[in-house]
Chimera marker file (.cmm) of the C-alpha trace (Angstrom):
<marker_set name="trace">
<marker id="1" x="58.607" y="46.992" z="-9.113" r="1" g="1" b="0" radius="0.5"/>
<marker id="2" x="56.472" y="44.776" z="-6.662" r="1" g="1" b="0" radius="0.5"/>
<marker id="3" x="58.907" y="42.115" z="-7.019" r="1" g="1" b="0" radius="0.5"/>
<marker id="4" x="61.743" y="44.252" z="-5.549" r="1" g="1" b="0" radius="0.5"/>
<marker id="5" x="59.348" y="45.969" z="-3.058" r="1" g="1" b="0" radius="0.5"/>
<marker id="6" x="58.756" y="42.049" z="-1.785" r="1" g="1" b="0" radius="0.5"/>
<marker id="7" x="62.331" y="41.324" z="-2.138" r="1" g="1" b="0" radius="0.5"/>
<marker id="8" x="63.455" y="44.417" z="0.089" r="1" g="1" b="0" radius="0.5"/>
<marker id="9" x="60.820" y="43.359" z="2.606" r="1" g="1" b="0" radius="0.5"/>
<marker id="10" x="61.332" y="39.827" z="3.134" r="1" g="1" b="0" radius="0.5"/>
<marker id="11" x="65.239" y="40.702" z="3.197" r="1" g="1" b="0" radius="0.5"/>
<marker id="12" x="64.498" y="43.308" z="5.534" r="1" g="1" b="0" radius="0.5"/>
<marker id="13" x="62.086" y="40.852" z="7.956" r="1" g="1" b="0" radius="0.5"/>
<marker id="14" x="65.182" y="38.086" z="7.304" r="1" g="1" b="0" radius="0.5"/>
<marker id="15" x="68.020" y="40.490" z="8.422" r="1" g="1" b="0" radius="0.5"/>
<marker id="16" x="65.413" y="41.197" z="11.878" r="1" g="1" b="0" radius="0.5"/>
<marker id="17" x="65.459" y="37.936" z="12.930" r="1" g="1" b="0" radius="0.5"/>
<marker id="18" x="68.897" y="37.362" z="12.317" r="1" g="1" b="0" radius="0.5"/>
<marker id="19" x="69.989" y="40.277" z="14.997" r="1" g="1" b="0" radius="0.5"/>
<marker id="20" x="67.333" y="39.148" z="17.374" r="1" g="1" b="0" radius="0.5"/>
<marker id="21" x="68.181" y="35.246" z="17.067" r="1" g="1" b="0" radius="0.5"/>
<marker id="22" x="71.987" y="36.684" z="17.777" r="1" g="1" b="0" radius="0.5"/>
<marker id="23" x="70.619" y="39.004" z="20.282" r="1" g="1" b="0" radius="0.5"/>
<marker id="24" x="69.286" y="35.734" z="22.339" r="1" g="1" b="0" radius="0.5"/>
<marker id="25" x="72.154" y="34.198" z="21.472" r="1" g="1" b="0" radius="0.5"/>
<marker id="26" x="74.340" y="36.964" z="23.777" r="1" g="1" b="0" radius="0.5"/>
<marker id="27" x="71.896" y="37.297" z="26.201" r="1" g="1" b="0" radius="0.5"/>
<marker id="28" x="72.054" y="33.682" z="27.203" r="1" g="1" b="0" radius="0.5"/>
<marker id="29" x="76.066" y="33.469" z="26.758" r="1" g="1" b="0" radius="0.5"/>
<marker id="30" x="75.880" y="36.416" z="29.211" r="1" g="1" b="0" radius="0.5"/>
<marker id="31" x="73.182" y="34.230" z="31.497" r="1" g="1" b="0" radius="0.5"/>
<marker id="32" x="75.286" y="31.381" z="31.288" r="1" g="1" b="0" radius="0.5"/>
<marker id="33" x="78.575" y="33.357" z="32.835" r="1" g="1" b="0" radius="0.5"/>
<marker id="34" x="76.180" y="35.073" z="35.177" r="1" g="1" b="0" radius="0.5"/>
<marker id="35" x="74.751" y="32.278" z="36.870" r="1" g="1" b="0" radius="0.5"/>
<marker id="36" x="77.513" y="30.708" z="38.036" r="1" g="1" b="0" radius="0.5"/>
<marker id="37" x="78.903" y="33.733" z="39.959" r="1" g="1" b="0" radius="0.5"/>
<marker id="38" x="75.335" y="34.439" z="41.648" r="1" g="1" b="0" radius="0.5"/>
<marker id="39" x="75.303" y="30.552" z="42.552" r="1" g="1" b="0" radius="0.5"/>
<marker id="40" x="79.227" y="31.458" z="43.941" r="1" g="1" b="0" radius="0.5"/>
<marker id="41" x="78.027" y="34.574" z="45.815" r="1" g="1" b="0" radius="0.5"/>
<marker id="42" x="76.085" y="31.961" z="48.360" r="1" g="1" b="0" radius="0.5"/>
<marker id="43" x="78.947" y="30.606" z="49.323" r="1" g="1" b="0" radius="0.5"/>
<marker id="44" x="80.458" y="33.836" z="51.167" r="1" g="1" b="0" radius="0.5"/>
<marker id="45" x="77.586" y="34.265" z="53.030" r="1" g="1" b="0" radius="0.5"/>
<marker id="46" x="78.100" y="38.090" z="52.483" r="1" g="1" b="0" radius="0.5"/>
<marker id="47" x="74.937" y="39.920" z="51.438" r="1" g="1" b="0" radius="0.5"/>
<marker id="48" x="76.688" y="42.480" z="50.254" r="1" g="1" b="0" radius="0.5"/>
<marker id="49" x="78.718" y="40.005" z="47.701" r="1" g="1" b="0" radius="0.5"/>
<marker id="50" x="74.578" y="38.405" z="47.039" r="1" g="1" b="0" radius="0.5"/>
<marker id="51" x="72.963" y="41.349" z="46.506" r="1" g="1" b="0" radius="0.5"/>
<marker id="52" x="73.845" y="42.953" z="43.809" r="1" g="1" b="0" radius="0.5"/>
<marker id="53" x="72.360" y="40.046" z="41.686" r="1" g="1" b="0" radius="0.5"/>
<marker id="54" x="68.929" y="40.731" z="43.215" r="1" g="1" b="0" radius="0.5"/>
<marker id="55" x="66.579" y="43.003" z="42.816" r="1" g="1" b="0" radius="0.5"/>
<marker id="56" x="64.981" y="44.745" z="46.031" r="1" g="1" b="0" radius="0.5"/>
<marker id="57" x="61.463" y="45.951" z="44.605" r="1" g="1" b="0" radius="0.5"/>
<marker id="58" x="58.850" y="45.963" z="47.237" r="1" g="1" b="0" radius="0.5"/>
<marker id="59" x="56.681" y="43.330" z="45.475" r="1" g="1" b="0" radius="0.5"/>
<marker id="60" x="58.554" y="40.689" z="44.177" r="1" g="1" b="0" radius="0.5"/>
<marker id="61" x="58.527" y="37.235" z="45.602" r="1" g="1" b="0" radius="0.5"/>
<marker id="62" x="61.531" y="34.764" z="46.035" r="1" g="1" b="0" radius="0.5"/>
<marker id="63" x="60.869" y="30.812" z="47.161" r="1" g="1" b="0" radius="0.5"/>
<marker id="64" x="63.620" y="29.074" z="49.141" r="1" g="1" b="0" radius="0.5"/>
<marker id="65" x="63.554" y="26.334" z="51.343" r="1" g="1" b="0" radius="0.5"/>
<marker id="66" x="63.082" y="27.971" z="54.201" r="1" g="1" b="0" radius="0.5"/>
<marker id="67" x="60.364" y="29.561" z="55.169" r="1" g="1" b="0" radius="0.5"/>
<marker id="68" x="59.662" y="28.346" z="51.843" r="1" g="1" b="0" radius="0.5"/>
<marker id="69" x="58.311" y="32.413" z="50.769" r="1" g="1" b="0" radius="0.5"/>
<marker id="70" x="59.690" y="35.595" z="50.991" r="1" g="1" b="0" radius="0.5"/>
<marker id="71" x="57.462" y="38.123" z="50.232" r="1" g="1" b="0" radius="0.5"/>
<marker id="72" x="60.453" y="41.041" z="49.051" r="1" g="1" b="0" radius="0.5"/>
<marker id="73" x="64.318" y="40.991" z="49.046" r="1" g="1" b="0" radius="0.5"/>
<marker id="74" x="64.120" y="42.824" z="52.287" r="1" g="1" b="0" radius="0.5"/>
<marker id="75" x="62.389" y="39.783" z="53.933" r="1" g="1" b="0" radius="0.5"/>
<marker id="76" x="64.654" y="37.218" z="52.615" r="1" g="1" b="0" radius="0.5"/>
<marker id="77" x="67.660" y="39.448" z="53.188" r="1" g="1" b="0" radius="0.5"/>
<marker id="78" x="65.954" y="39.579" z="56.770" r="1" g="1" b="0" radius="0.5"/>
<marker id="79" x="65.623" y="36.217" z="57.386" r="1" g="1" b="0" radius="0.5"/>
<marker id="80" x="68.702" y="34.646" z="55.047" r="1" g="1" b="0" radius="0.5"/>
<marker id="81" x="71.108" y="34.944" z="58.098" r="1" g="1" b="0" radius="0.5"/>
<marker id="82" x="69.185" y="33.238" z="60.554" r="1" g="1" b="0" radius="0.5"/>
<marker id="83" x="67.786" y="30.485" z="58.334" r="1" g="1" b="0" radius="0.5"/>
<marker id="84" x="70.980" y="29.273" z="56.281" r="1" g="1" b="0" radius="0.5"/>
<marker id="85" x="73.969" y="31.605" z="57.896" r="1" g="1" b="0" radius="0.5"/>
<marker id="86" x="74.074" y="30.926" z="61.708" r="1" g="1" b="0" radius="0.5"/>
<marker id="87" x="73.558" y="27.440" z="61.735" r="1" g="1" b="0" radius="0.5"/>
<marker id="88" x="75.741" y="26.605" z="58.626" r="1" g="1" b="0" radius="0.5"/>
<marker id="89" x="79.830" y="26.958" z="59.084" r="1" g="1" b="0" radius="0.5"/>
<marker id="90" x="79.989" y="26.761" z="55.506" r="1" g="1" b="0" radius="0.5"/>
<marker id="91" x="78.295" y="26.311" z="52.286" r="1" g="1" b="0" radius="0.5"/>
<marker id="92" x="79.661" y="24.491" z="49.060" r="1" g="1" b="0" radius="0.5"/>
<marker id="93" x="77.709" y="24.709" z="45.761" r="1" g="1" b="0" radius="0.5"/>
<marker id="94" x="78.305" y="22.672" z="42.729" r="1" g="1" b="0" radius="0.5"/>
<marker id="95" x="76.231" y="23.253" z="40.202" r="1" g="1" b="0" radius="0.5"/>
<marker id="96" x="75.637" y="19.720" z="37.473" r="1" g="1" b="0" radius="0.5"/>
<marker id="97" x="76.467" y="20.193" z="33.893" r="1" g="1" b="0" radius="0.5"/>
<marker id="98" x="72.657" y="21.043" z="32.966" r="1" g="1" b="0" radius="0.5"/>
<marker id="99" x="72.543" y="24.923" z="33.225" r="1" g="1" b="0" radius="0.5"/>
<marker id="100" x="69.603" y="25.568" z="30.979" r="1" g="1" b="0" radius="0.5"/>
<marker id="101" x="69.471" y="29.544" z="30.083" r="1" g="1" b="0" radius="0.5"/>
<marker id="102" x="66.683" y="30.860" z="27.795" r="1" g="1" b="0" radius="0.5"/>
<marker id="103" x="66.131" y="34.790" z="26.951" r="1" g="1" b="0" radius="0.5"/>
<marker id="104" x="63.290" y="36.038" z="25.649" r="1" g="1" b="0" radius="0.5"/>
<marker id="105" x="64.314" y="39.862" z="25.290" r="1" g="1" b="0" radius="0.5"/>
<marker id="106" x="64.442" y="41.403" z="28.606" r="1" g="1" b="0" radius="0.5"/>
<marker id="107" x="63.275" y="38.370" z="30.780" r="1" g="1" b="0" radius="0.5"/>
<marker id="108" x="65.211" y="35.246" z="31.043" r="1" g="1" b="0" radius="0.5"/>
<marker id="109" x="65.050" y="32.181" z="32.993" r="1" g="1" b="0" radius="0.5"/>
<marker id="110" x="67.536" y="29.681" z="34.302" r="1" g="1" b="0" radius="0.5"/>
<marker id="111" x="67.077" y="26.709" z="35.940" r="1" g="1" b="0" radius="0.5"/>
<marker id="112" x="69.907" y="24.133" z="37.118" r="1" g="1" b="0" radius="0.5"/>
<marker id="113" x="70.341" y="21.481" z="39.608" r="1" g="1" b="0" radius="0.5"/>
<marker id="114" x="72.899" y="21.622" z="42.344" r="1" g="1" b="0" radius="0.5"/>
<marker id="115" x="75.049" y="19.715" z="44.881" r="1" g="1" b="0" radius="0.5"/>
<marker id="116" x="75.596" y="21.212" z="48.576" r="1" g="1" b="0" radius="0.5"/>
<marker id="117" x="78.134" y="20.190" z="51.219" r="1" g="1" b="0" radius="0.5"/>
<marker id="118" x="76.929" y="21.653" z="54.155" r="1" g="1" b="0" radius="0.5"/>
<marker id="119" x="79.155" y="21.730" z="57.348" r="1" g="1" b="0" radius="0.5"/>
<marker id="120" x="76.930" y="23.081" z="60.532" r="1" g="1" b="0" radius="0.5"/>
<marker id="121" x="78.666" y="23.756" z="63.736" r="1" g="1" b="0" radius="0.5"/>
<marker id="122" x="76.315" y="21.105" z="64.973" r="1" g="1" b="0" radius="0.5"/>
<marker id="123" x="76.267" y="18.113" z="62.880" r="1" g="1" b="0" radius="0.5"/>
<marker id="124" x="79.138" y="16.724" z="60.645" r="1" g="1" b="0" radius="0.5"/>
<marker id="125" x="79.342" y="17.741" z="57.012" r="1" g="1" b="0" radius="0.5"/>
<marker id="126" x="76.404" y="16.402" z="55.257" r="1" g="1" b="0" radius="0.5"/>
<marker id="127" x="75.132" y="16.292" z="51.418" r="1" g="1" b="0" radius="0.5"/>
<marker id="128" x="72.126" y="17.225" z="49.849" r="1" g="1" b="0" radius="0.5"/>
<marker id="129" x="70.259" y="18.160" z="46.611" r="1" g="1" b="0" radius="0.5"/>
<marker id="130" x="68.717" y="20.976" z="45.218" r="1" g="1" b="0" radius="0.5"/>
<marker id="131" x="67.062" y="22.399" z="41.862" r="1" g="1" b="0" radius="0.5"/>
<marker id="132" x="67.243" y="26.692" z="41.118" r="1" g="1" b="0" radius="0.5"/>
<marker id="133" x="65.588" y="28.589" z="39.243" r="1" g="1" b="0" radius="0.5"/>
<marker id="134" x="66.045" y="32.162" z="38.248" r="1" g="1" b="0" radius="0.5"/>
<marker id="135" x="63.781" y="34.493" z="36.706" r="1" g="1" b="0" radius="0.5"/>
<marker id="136" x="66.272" y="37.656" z="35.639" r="1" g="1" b="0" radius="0.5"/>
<marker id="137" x="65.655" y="40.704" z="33.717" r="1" g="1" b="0" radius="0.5"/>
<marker id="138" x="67.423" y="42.925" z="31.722" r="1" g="1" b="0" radius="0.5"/>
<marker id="139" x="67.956" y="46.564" z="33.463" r="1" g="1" b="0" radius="0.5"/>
<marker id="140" x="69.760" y="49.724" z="32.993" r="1" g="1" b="0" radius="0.5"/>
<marker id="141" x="72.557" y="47.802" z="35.563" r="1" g="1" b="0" radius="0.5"/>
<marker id="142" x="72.413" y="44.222" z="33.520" r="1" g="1" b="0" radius="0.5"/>
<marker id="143" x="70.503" y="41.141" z="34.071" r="1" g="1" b="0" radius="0.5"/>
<marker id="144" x="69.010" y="41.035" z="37.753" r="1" g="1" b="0" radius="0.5"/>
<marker id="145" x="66.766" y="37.825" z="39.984" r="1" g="1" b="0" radius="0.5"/>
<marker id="146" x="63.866" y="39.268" z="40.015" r="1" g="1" b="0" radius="0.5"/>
<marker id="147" x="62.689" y="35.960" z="41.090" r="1" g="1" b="0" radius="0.5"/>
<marker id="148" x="64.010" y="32.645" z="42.335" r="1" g="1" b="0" radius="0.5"/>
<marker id="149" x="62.908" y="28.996" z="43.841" r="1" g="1" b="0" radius="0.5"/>
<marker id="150" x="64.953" y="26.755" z="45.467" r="1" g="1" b="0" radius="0.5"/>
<marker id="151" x="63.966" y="23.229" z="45.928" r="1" g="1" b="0" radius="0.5"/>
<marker id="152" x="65.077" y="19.626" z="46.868" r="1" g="1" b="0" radius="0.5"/>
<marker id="153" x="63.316" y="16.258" z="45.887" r="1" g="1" b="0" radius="0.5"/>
<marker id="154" x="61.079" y="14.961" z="48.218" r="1" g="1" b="0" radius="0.5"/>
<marker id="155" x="63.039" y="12.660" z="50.600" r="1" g="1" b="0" radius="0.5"/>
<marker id="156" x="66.329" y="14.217" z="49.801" r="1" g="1" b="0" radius="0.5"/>
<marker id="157" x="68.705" y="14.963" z="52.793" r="1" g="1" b="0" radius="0.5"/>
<link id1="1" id2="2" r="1" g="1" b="0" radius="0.2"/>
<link id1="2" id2="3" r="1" g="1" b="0" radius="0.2"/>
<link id1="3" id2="4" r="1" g="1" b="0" radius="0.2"/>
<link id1="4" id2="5" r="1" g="1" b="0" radius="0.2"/>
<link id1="5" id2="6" r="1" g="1" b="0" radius="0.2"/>
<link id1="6" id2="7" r="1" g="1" b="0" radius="0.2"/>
<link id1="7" id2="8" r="1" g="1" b="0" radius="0.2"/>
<link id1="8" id2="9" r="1" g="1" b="0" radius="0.2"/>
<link id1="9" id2="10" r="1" g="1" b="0" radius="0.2"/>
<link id1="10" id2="11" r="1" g="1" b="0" radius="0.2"/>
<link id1="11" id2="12" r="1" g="1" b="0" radius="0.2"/>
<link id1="12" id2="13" r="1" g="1" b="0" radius="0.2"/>
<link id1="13" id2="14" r="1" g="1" b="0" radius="0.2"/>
<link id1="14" id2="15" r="1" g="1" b="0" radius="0.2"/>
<link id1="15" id2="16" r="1" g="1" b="0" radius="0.2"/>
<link id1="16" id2="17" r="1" g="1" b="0" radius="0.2"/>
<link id1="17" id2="18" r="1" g="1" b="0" radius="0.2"/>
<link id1="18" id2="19" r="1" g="1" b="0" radius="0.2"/>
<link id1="19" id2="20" r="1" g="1" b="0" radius="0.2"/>
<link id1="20" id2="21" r="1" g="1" b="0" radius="0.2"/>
<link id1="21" id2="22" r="1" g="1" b="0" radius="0.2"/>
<link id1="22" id2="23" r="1" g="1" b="0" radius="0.2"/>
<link id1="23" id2="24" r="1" g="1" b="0" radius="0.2"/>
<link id1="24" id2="25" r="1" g="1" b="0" radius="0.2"/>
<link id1="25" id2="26" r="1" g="1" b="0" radius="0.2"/>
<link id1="26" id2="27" r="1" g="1" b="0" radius="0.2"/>
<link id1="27" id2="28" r="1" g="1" b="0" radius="0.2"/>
<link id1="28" id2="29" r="1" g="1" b="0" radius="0.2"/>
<link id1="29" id2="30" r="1" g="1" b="0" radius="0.2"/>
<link id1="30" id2="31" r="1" g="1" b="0" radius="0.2"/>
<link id1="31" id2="32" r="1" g="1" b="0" radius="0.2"/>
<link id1="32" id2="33" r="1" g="1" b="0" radius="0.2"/>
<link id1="33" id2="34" r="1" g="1" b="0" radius="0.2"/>
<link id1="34" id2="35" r="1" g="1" b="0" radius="0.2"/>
<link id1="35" id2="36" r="1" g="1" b="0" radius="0.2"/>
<link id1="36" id2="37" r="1" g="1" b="0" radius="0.2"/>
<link id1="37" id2="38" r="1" g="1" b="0" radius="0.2"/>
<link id1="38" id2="39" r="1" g="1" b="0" radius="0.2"/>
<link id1="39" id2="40" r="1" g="1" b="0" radius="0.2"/>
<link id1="40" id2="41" r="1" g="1" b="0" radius="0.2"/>
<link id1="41" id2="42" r="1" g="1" b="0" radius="0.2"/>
<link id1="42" id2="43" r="1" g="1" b="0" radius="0.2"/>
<link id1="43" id2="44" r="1" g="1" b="0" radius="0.2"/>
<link id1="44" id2="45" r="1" g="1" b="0" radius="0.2"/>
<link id1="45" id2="46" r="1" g="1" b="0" radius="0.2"/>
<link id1="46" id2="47" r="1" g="1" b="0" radius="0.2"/>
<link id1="47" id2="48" r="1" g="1" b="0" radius="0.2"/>
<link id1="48" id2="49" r="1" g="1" b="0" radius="0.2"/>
<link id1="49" id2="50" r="1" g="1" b="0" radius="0.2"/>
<link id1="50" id2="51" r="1" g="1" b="0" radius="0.2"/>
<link id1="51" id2="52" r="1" g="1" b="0" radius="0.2"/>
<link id1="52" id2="53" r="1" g="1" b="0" radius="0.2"/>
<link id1="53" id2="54" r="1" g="1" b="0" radius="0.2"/>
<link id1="54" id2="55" r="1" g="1" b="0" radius="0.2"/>
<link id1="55" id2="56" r="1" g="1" b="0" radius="0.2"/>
<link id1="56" id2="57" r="1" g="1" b="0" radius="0.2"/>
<link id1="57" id2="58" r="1" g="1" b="0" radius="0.2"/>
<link id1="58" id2="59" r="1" g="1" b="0" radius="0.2"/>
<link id1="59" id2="60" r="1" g="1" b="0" radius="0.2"/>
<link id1="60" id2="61" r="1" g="1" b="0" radius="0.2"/>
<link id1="61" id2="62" r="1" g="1" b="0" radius="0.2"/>
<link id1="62" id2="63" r="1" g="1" b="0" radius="0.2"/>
<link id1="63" id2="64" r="1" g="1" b="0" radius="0.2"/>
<link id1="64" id2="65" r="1" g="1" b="0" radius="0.2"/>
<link id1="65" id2="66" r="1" g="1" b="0" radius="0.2"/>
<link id1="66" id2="67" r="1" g="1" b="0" radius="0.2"/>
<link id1="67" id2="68" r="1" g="1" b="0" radius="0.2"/>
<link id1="68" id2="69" r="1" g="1" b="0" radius="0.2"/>
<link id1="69" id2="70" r="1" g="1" b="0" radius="0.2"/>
<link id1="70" id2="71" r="1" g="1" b="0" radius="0.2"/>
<link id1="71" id2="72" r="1" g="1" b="0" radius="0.2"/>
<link id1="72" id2="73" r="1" g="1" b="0" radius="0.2"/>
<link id1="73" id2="74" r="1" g="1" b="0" radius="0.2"/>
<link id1="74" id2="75" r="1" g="1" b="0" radius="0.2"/>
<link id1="75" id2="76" r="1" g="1" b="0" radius="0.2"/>
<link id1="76" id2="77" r="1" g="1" b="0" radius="0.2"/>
<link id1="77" id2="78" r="1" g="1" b="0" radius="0.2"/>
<link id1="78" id2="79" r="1" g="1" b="0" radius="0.2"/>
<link id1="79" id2="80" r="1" g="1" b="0" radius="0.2"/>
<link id1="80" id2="81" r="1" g="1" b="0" radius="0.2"/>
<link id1="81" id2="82" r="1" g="1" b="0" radius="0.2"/>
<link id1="82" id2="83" r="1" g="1" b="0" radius="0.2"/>
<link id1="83" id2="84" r="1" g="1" b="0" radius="0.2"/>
<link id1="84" id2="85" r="1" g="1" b="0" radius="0.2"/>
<link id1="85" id2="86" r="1" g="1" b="0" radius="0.2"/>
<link id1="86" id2="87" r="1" g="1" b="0" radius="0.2"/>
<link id1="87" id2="88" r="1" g="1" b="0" radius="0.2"/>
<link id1="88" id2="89" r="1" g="1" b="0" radius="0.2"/>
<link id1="89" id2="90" r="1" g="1" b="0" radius="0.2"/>
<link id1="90" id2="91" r="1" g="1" b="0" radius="0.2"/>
<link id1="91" id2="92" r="1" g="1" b="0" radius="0.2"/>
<link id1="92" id2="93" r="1" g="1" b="0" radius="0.2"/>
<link id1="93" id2="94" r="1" g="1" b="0" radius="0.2"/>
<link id1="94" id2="95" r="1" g="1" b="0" radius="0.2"/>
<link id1="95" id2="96" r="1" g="1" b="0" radius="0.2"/>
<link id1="96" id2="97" r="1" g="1" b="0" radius="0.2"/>
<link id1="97" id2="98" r="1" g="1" b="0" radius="0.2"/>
<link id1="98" id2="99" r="1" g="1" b="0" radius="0.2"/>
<link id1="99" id2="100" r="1" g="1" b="0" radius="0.2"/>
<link id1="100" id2="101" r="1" g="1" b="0" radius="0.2"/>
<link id1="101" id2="102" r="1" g="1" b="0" radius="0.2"/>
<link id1="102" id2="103" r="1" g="1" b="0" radius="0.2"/>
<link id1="103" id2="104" r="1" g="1" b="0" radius="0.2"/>
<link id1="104" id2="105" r="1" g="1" b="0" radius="0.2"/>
<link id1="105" id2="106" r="1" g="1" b="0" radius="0.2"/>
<link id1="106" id2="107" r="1" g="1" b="0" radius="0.2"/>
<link id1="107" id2="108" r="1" g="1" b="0" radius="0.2"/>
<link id1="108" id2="109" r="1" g="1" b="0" radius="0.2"/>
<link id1="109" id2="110" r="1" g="1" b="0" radius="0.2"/>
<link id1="110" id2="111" r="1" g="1" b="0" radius="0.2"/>
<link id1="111" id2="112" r="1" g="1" b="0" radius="0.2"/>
<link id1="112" id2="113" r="1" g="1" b="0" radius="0.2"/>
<link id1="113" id2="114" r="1" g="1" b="0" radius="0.2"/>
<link id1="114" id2="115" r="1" g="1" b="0" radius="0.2"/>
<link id1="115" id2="116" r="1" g="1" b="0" radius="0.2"/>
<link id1="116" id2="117" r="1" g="1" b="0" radius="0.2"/>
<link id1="117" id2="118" r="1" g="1" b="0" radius="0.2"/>
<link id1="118" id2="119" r="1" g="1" b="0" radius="0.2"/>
<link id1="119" id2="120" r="1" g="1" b="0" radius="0.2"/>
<link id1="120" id2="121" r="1" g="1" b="0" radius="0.2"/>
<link id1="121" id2="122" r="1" g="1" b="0" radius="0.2"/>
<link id1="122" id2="123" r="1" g="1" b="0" radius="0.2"/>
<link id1="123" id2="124" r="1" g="1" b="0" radius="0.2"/>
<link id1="124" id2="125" r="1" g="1" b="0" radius="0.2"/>
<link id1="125" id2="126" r="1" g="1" b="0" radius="0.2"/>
<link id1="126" id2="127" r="1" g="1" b="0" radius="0.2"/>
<link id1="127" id2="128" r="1" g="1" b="0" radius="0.2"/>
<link id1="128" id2="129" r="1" g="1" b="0" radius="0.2"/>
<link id1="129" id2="130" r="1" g="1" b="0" radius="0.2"/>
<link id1="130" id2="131" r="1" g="1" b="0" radius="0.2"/>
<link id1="131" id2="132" r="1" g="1" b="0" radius="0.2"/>
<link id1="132" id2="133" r="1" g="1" b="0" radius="0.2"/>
<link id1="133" id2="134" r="1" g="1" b="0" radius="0.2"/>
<link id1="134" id2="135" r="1" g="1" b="0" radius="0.2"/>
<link id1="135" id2="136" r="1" g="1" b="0" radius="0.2"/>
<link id1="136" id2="137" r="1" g="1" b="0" radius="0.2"/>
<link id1="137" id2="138" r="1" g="1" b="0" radius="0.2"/>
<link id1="138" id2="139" r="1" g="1" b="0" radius="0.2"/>
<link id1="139" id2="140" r="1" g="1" b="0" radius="0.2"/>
<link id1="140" id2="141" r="1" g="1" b="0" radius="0.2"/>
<link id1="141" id2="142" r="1" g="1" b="0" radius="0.2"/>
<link id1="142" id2="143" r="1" g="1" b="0" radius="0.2"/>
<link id1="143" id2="144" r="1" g="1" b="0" radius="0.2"/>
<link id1="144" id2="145" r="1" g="1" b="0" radius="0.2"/>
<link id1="145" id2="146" r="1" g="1" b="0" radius="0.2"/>
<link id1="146" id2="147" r="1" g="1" b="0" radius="0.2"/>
<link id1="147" id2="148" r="1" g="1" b="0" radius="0.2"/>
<link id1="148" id2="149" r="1" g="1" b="0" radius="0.2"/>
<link id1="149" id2="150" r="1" g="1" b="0" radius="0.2"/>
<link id1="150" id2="151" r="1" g="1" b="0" radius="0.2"/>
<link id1="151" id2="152" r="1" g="1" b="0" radius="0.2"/>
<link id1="152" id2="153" r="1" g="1" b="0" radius="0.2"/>
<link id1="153" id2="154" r="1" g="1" b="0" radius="0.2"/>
<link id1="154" id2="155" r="1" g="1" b="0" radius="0.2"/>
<link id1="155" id2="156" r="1" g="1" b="0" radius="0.2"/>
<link id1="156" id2="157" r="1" g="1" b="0" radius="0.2"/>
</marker_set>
């Protein structure tokens, strides 16, 4: 009798971690067609096409280039039009092949590097670099930023 009450446990505790480790599995094939469209929505330069993918609670802190902090979505949604809108015609995004998604239940994590062609209305088009990362979270809606940072290398155009 013990041997079958250890059997049905450690078949039960196997069968667990097979629909969590397939769980993770769909959470980051989900992550991995998400990204790419949030990454896209920068390009419009339409908040209302960028916001859905972020969440607006009061406390949560997003890192871009500049001002380098925003302290809410409402302050980077503030802000976002002056800093990377006005002076920027248009935006082009290309994300390299190393989108790196990891789940972990409800929170997640991205991180990928990217290519911009920027064309301002007052300089030419111009190239640079950057590096993103996304901290998302599962919610009633889907997966949601909840937290970002946006970087280039030091000395990078």
């Amino acid at each position: 009798m013990r041997k079958l009450w250890a059997l049905s446990l450690l078949t039960g505790t196997a069968i667990i971690f097979l629909v969590i480790e397939s769980h993770a599995q769909q959470s980051e094939q989900a992550l991995r067609a998400l990204v790419p469209r949030i990454v896209a929505s920068w390009e419009t330069f339409d908040l209302s096409k960028i916001e859905p993918y972020y969440a607006a609670d009061p406390d949560l802190t997003y890192f871009d280039l500049a001002p380098l902090k925003y302290n809410n979505w409402a302050e980077y949604r503030a802000t976002v039009r002056k800093v990377l809108f006005e002076p920027n015609s248009s935006l082009k995004l290309k994300m390299n092949d190393d989108l790196r998604v990891h789940s972990r239940g409800s929170p997640a994590w991205a991180t990928v590097h990217l290519r911009c062609r920027h064309h301002q209305q007052a300089r030419r088009d111009f190239a640079s670099y950057g590096r993103w990362t996304m901290i998302l979270e599962k919610r009633a809606g889907g997966w949601i930023v909840v937290h970002e940072h946006v970087s280039a290398p030091l000395g990078a155009s």
